[in-house]
TORDO-655954 format. One record per residue (C-alpha): x negated, z, y; residue in three letters. Coordinates in pm, whole numbers, plus 50000, padded with zeros to 5 digits. Each point is the difference from the previous one (the first is absolute). Layout:
BEGIN
XZYALA;...
***
This chain:
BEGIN
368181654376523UNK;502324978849739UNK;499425007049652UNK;500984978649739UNK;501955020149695UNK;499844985349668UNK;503604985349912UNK;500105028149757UNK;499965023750286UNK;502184977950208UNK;503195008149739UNK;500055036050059UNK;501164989250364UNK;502694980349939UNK;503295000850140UNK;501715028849764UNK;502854989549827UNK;503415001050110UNK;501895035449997UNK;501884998249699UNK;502095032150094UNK;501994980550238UNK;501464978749762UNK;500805028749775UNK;504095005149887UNK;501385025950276UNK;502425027249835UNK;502115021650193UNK;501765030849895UNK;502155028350165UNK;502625021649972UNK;503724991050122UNK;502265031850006UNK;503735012350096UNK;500185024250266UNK;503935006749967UNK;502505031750031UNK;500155034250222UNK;496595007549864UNK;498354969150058UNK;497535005849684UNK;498384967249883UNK;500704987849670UNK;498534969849830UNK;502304968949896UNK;499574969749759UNK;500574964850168UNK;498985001750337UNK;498164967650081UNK;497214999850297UNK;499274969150178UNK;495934995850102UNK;498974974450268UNK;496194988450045UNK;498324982450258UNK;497064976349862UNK;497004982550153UNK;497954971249864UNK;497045003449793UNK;497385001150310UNK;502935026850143UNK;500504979850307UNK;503284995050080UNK;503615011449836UNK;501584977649777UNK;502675015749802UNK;502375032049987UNK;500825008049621UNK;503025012449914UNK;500685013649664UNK;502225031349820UNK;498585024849806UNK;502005008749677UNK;502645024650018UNK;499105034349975UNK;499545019649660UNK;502485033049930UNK;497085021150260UNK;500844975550270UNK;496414985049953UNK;499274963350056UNK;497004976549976UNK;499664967350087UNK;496914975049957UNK;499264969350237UNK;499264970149742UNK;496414990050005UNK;501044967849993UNK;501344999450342UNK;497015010650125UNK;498004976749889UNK;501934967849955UNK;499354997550390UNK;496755023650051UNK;501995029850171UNK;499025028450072UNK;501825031950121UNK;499755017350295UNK;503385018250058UNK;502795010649786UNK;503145024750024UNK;502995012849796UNK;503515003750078UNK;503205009949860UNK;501604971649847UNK;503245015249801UNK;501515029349862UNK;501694999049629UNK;501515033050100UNK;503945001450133UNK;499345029250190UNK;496914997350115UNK;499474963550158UNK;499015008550353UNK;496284989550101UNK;498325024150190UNK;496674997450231UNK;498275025749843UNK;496404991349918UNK;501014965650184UNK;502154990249746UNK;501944978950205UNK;497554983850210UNK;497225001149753UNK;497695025149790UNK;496484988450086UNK;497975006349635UNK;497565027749946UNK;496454989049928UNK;499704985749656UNK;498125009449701UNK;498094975149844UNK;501215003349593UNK;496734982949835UNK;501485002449621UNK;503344977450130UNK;498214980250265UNK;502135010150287UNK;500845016450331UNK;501895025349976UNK;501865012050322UNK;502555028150058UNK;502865003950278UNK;501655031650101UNK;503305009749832UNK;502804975650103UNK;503805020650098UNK;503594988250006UNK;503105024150079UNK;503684999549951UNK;500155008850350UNK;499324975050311UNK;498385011150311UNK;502045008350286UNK;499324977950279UNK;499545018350330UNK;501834980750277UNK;497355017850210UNK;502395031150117UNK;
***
């Protein structure tokens, strides 16, 4: 049996509006540290710089359009950095994020300029789930602490 609503009635069913929190500025912030010397304790540095790469979707999140690029500021004196995503970007062409990461970009330390892997740091720091920050309208995400060393690697020659 059809029943005809009143158009009243009929408003409460439409379509809800679009999810605003996808178009909200993204902010990133972590920790880059040196792990340097016979003790290998980390200390925090000023001027590190971290570079974060996104992938995107369209607005109806059906294919991949773009991979952002962008640097975060270099760190503060307790090796701490955050970086926001303009909101422009996003919505001059309707994107939305689906994937981002951080690496090490550079070092303003001498002696400690070395990238290491740790936490992914060289092949990318997926981000933490974010926290939605209602008073600055934002998304805020976190990555774990960033390292560099004075020291490379050895390579094993497989011996």
């Amino acid at each position: 049996m059809l029943v005809d609503l009143p158009k009243s009635d009929l408003d409460k069913y439409k379509k809800p509006a679009e999810d605003t929190q996808n178009y909200l500025p993204i902010s990133i912030q972590g920790l880059v540290l040196c792990k340097s010397g016979p003790t290998y304790n980390p200390i925090p540095f000023e001027g590190a710089v971290a570079r974060i790469t996104c992938e995107s979707v369209d607005k109806s999140g059906n294919y991949k359009t773009k991979v952002l690029s962008f640097w975060s500021p270099a760190t503060n004196v307790e090796g701490y950095f955050f970086a926001t995503l303009p909101n422009s970007i996003l919505n001059k062409d309707k994107l939305k994020i689906i994937e981002c990461q951080v690496l090490l970009e550079s070092s303003s330390l001498k002696t400690c300029k070395v990238p290491t892997n740790i936490n992914k740091g060289l092949t990318g720091s997926p981000l933490h789930t974010y926290r939605l920050l209602k008073d600055k309208k934002m998304k805020l995400y976190s990555v774990d602490t960033l390292y560099y060393t004075s020291q490379p690697a050895p390579v094993s020659n497989g011996y």
